[in-house]
N, C-alpha and C positions, 0 to 999 in steps of 0.2 A: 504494500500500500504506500510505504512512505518510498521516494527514490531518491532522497538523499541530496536532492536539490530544497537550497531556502532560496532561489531567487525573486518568490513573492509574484512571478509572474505564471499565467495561466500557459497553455498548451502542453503539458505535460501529464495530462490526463484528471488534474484536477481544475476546480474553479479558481479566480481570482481570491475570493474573499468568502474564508471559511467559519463553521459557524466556531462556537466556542469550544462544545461537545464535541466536532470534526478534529479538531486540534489536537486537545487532550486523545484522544484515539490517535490518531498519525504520533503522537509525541509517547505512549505507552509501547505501540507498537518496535518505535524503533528504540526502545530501552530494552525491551523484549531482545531483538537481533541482535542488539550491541552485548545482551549480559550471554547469550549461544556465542557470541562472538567470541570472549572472554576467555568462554568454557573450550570450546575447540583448540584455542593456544595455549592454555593451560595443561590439555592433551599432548597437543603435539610437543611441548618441552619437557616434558613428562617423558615422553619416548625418546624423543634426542639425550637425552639424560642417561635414559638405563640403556643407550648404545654405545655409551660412550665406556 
């Protein structure tokens, strides 16, 4: 949902001007992605670790 563009402008599959509720969701969402994010690197130094 979110793509990681704030340039504030439309064509990017959303609208111009979002409601408050739309916000908080796009902004939950990508806390979501970023903490999987987190987690995967965590993993993967995890393994570069025990191959070392």
């Amino acid at each position: 949902m979110y793509d990681g563009c704030n340039c504030g402008y439309g064509g990017h599959g959303m609208r111009n001007f979002l409601t408050k509720e739309e916000k908080l969701e796009i902004l939950k969402e990508y806390q979501k992605n970023l903490e999987e994010e987190v987690k995967g690197v965590k993993e993967r130094i995890k393994d570069l670790e025990k191959n070392n």
